[in-house]
C-alpha positions in Angstrom: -58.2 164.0 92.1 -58.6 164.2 95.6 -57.3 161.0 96.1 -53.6 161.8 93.9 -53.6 165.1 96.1 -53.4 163.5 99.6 -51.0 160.9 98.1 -48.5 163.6 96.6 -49.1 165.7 100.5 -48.1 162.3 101.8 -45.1 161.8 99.7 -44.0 165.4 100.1 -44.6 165.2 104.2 -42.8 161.3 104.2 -40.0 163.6 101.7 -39.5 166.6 104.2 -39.6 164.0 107.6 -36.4 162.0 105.6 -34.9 165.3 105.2 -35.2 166.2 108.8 -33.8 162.5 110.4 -30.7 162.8 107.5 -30.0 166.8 109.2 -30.6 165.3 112.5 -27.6 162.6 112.0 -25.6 164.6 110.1 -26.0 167.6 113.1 -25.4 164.3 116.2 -22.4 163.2 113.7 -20.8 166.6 113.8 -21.7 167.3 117.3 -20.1 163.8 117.7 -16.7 165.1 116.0 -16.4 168.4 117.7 -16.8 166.7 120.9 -13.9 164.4 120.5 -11.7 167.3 118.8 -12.2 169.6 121.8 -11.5 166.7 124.7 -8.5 166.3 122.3 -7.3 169.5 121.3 -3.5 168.8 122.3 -3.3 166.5 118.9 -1.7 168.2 116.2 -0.6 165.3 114.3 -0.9 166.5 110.2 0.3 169.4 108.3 2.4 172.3 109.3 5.7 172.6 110.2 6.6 169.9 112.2 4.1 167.6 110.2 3.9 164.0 112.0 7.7 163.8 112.2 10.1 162.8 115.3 10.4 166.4 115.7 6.8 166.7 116.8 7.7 164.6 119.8 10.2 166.6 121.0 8.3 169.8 120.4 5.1 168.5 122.3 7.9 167.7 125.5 9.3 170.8 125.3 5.9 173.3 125.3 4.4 170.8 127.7 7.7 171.4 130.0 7.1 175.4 129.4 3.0 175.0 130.3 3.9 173.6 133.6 6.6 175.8 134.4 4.3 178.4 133.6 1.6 177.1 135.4 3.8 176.8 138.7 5.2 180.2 138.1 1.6 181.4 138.1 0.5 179.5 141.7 -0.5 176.2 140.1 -3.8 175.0 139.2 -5.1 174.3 142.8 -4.0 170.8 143.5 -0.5 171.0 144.8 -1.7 171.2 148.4 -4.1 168.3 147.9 -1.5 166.0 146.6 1.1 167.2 149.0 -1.1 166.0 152.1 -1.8 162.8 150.1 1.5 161.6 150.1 2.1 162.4 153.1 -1.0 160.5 154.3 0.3 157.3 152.2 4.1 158.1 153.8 2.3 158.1 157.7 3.4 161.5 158.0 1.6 164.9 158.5 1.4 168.1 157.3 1.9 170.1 160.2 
């Protein structure tokens, strides 16, 4: 009997360690997913009310137009300057 025992605890520990690695993948899969949606959150492809039409492409133009107007309105995001003195760097002119 002690022989049967430590072969069902073996079964049952082998059991619970395939349970674990299959939560495991299925937690890196969705980990994986979420990732990719938030680095992409501007898609909005699918369902709703301009669905995957032409209409979504002028809709996307026109609230990206209002974000940077409403960014600039606001001071910008910081890099204005930076590119500003670039240019003019590439053009052989200054800043001052």
């Amino acid at each position: 009997m002690a022989g049967t025992a430590a072969l069902d605890l073996g079964a049952s520990l082998t059991a619970i360690g395939n349970a674990e690695t299959a939560q495991a993948q299925v937690a890196l899969k969705v980990k994986a997913k979420t990732k990719g949606a938030a680095q992409n959150f501007t898609g909005i492809n699918g369902d709703g009310p301009f669905g995957g039409s032409g209409a979504l492409g002028v809709w996307r133009s026109f609230l990206t137009d209002q974000y940077a107007k409403s960014f600039a309105k606001a001071g910008g995001i910081g890099i204005a300057g930076h590119v500003y003195d670039t240019l003019l760097k590439q053009q052989g002119a200054s800043a001052s």
